[in-house]
C-alpha positions, 0 to 999 in steps of 0.5 A: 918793644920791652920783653915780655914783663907779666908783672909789669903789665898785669899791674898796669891793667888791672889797675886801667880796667878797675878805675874805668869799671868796665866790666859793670853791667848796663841797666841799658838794655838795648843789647840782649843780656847773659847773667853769668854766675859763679857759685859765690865763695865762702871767705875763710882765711886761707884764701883761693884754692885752685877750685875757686881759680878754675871755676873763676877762670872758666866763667870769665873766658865766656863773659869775657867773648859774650862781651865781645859779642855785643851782650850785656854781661852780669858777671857779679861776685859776693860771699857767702860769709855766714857759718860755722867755720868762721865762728869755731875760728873765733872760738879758737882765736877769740877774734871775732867772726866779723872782723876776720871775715872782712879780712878774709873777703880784703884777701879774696878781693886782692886774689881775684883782681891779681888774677884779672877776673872781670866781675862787676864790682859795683853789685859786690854783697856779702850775706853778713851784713845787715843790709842783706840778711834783712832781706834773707829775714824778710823771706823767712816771714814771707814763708812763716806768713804763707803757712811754708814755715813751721816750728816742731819738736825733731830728731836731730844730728848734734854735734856735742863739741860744736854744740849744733845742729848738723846737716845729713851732709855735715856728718861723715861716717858718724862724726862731725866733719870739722871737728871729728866729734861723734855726733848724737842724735837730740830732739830739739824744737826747730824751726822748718820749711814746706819744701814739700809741698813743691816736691812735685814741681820740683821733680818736673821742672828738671826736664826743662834745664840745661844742667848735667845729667848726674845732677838731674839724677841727684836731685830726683834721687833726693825728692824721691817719687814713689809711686805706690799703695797704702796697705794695713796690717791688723796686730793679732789680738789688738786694735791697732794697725801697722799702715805701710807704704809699698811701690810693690802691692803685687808681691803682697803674698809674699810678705813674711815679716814686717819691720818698724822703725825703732821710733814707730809709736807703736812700739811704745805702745804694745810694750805691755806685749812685748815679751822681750821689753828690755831688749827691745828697748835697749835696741831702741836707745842704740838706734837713736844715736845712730844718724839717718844717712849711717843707717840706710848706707848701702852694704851696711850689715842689717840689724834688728830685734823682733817684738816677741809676742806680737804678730801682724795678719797679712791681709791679702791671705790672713797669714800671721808674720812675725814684727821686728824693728830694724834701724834701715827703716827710718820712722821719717820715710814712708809710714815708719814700717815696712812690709817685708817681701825677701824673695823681691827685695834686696835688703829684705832678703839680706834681712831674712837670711840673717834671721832665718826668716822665709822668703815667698816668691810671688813673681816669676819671669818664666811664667807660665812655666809649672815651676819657678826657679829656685832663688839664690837672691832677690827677683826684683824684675818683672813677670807675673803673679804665682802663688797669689791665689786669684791674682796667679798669671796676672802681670805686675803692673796690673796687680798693683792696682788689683790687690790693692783694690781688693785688700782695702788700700789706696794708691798713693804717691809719696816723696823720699824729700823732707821739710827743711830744717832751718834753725841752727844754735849758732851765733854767726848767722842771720837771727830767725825774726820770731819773738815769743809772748809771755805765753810762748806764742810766737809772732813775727817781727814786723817788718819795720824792725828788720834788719833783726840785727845779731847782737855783739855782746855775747860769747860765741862759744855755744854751751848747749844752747845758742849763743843769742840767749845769753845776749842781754842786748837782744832780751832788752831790746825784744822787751823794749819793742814788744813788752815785759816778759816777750822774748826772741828766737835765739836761733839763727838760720841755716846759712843754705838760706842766705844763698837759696836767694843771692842771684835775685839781690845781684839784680838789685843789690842796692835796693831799700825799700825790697830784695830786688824790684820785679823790673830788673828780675824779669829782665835779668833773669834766669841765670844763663850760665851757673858754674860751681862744684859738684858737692853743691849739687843736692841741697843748694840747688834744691833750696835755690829752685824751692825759693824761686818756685815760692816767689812764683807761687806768691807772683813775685815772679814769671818764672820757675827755675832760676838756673837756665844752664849749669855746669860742674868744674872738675877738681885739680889734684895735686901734683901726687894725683891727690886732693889738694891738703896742707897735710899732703904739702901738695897744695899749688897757691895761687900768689906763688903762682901768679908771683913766678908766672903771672896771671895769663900764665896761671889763667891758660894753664888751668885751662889747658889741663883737660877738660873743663869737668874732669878731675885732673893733675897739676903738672909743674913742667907743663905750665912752663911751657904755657908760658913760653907760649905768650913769649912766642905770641909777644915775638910776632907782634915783634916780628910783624912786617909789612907785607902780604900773608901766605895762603897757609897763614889766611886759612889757619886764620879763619880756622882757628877762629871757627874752632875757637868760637865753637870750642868757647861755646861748649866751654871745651876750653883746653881744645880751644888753646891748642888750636891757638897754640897751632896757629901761632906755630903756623904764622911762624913758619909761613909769612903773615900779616898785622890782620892775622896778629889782630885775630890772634890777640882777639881770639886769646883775648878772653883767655890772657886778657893782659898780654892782648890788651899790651900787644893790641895797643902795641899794634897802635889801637886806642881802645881795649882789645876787650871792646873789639867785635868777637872774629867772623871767619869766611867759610870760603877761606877754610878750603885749602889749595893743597893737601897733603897726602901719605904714600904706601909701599906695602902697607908701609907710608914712605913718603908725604906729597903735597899735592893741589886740591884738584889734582887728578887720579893719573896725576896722584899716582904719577906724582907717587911713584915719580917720589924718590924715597918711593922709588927707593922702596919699589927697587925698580920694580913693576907695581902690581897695583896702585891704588888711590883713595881720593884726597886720604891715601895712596897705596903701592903694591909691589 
């Protein structure tokens, strides 16, 4: 045999598994099937980070032993291609978006199969084409024609340099996160859909998946179910009413103030009242542009103006309290306006400290001592009612109910979740289908004109206001289909649209005539295993889920939940214990790594570093000795005689194959390898045979697929290593002839026996004290005890 050439076989194999398309899923399903997905990549041009090589490298292990044992895997690979990066690159450089685009989906292609990904290429989309975004622009008509998409006039995050909308997520302590630019907030007519009017299967759903807990957590976060009251306060002297929301209607007696969002329509509206207009007002235009997210952080200092002159009636006891606006009340949650009750609210406490306003507790844990505790912050446990009037000693759950009954609310149940913004004023994006009558009236695009296509004869460098409106192509084009004076939506979509419905095309990818046929949804259906990053855990997720409930909604589909079992990578640091940046000069490339190690090498490595979901350090040194492991795995197939193996090599053989099957399936991926590294270390010290050598290359398999696939045609095997059935271990073959058993002499282990399994007592300790470096330690002498704890210890004492 040759040494141990990684790039030589690497090539050889690749190249032997792309021709044979023999990771393409069957449409034959005979074979019980396992959709395992990646969170598709966006193509930027730098190319793979070590992200992207984790979490490719976790998912192909497992389709790689599903294969093995006899599943029908659908392991597709697409690109998320549309969005800003893209565009603000070709407004840098004037390329346009579409052609780097393809480049950097060429260079993505090239890193993955250098790597030895098994992806079903065959099923390969990306959401910049025409032929997918026609289908994300039939979703957006089939919510547009079910009342589920809506256009309004709302407060949104603008981006002054990039001239766009911006996501919550995409604005990073008042900034634009690409650019740094302070972002504004701007009313614009936009276009939405009623995610909310799922909220409540939304938060339900969650108990039947297999995801992990902190991303169950995030998403109820993000919903946010409360359960609570409708109570209005009267304005002295006026018609006008403050409605508020409260989970809290039991501590109603305690309210001292109340607080209006500086957006509530009422604060317009009593202007002629307020005594101290042109604060308020300025205050006001503060508070706009300032983004939601900036407002409500936590630990943010509280500010706030009250509205001098007017005042509010508390109607569980007709005391008058003082208004004020505050911007950590967002005028878009809840009612706009808040009771505010600071002896049992946290940062209404924080509130009333700042402004010397009262603090009333009405809630005591110690009841029915004569004298509550004095309070030094918030009591937001539970106990009973004081100070209260009727409602005193009555507990908190049923005053809820009481006090609203008797002060004219109503029991409620709000969500913290808002209708999706869609509309984006960019240029590389799918085009909204709406066009708009001379009256301004909007209509659908009919179907037979979809795809909408995006114009090319346009700048897309936004000055105000999206790139579409200056294309003249479109204005014909619309006028052309659908009269004089019509014109189209220049908007495009936001691109969390394009992947709300990605892993319905990998079903059907090729299909005309509708976004994926019933049949091979149904059957494919949900995904058994999604993989990607933790950031993705909210709005993602939230989207896809939100699609998936409409589809089954409008019977589309069976189903609810489109991912059955999902997991986070962790990420991996530089070198330093940093995120990987260029600014750091801490970043591991892929193609270097490949160049100098090869792929097994790369693939193993990043495995081995630690769990799957930690976050963890790159360590040069190590890799290194990963690779020499492969040469010592390539050295016993060298090394292979014929002959009989040792009773030690058999056991570690079915050991290892009980360990890695069952690490495999937990993903514990760098517990798996080390068990393989300690069988290698014992088929070097024992005599083994070609069926131990097999059950190694089978079990690494998965994990360094080129190597196996040499050595098993090395060993005179004429097809794929990959095709082989996944090892069964014997349960009978894990039980040892011998153990090994320590020795004590006061406290202290001075020797190690290797005894048979069925050894007995007198013959242990016999065995032990016969020992020579024992007998060096008792010195002679008589032992006080010997003590035997069965098949762990045995213990002199002397």
């Amino acid at each position: 045999m040759e040494h141990y050439n990684p790039k030589k076989i690497e090539e050889k194999w690749q190249k032997r598994w792309q021709e044979g398309g023999v990771f393409e899923a069957s449409e034959n399903f005979e074979k019980p099937k396992y959709y395992i997905l990646d969170m598709f990549p966006y193509p930027s041009g730098a190319g793979l980070h070590m992200g992207h090589i984790e979490n490719f490298t976790a998912t192909d292990i497992l389709a790689r032993y599903q294969r093995m044992n006899g599943l029908n895997v659908l392991r597709p690979m697409g690109w998320d291609a549309f969005g800003l990066p893209a565009e603000n690159y070709a407004i840098k450089t004037g390329v346009h978006p579409a052609t780097t685009t393809v480049e950097a989906i060429q260079n993505f292609t090239r890193q993955i199969t250098r790597m030895g990904l098994s992806y079903d290429w065959s099923r390969e989309i990306s959401t910049a084409t025409p032929e997918y975004y026609r289908w994300t622009q039939w979703f957006f008509l089939l919510l547009y024609k079910n009342n589920l998409a809506y256009k309004k006039k709302a407060k949104v995050n603008w981006c002054p340099k990039d001239q766009t909308v911006l996501a919550n997520e995409q604005v990073v302590d008042g900034v634009c996160e690409r650019c740094g630019t302070v972002v504004i907030q701007k009313d614009l007519e936009q276009w939405f859909f009623k995610i909310t009017d799922f909220a409540e299967e939304l938060i339900n759903d969650l108990d039947s998946v297999d995801w992990p807990s902190h991303t169950v957590t995030n998403q109820r976060n993000w919903i946010g179910k409360s359960e609570g009251a409708e109570i209005e306060f009267r304005i002295k002297n006026q018609e006008s009413r403050i409605k508020v929301f409260t989970t809290r209607p039991d501590t109603l007696f305690g309210a001292t103030y109340m607080v209006l969002a500086p957006e509530h329509e009422l604060v317009e509206a009593l202007r002629e009242n307020i005594e101290n207009w042109n604060e308020v007002s300025s205050y006001v235009s503060e508070a706009r542009n300032r983004t939601d997210r900036e407002r409500s952080e936590e630990g943010r200092e509280k500010t706030g103006v009250q509205l001098k002159g007017v005042s509010a009636v508390n109607p569980a006891n007709n005391e008058e309290v003082p208004v004020f606006i505050a911007d950590y009340v967002l005028a878009q949650y809840g009612t706009g306006a808040i009771m505010a009750v600071p002896a049992h609210d946290a940062r209404d406490w924080e509130f009333a400290k700042k402004f010397n306003l009262p603090a009333k507790q009405v809630i005591c844990q110690y009841y029915p001592e004569p004298k509550c505790p004095i309070l030094e912050e918030a009591y937001t446990g539970s106990g009973r009612l004081v100070g209260s009037g009727e409602f005193d000693g009555m507990e908190v759950e049923e005053a809820k109910r009481a006090i609203t009954e008797r002060v004219g609310g109503e029991m409620k149940t709000t969500y913290r979740l808002r209708d999706w913004l869609v509309s984006r004023q960019r240029y590389w994006g799918a085009p909204i289908p709406i066009v708009y009558d001379p009256e301004g009236n909007a209509h659908p695009v009919p179907e037979e004109h979809l795809p909408w296509t995006l114009p090319t004869d346009v700048e897309f460098r936004p000055e105000g206001a999206s790139p579409l409106a200056l294309s003249k192509e479109l204005k014909e084009r619309t006028e052309r289909i659908f009269g004089e004076g019509w014109t189209p939506e220049v908007d495009t979509m936001d691109t969390f649209v394009d992947s709300s419905w990605y892993f319905f095309r990998f079903t059907d990818p090729r299909n005309e005539k509708e976004f994926a046929s019933k049949e091979r949804i149904e059957k494919w259906m949900p995904v058994d295993l999604y993989m990607g990053g933790a950031e993705h855990a909210v709005l993602h997720l939230l989207y896809a889920r939100f699609f998936t409930k409409v589809l089954q909604k409008l019977g589309y589909i069976s189903f609810g939940e489109p991912f059955a079992k999902l997991r986070h990578q962790g990420i991996v640091l530089g070198e330093d214990n940093f995120k990987m940046s260029k600014s750091r000069g801490n970043v591991v490339n892929p193609d270097e790594l490949v160049e100098a190690y090869g792929a097994d090498t790369a693939r193993l490595y990043v495995m081995f570093m630690g769990p799957l979901e930690d976050m963890k350090p790159w360590n040069s040194q190590n890799i290194s000795g990963v690779h020499r492991f492969l040469g010592r795995v390539w050295g016993l197939v060298e090394g292979l005689k014929e002959g009989e193996p040792s009773k030690e090599a058999l056991r570690k053989q079915h050991a290892t194959i009980k360990k890695v099957t069952e690490d495999i399936q937990t993903l514990s991926y760098n517990t798996a390898i080390a068990a393989l590294m300690e069988y290698v270390n014992t088929l070097y010290a024992n005599p083994y045979g070609k069926a131990q050598v097999e059950t190694l290359l089978a079990l690494l398999a998965p994990f360094a697929p080129h190597i196996t696939e040499e050595l098993w045609a090395a060993l005179g095997n004429s097809t794929s290593i990959h095709a082989q059935p996944w090892p069964t271990h014997e349960e009978a073959l894990l039980v040892s002839d011998t153990m090994t058993i320590p020795v004590q002499v006061n406290g202290k282990v001075r020797a190690q026996l290797e005894v048979a399994t069925n050894i007995t007592e007198d013959d242990l300790k016999a065995a032990a004290l016969a020992h020579e470096n024992v007998q060096k330690y008792v010195e002679g002498k008589e032992p006080k005890a010997v003590i035997v704890i069965p098949n762990k210890l045995v213990s002199v004492v002397v």
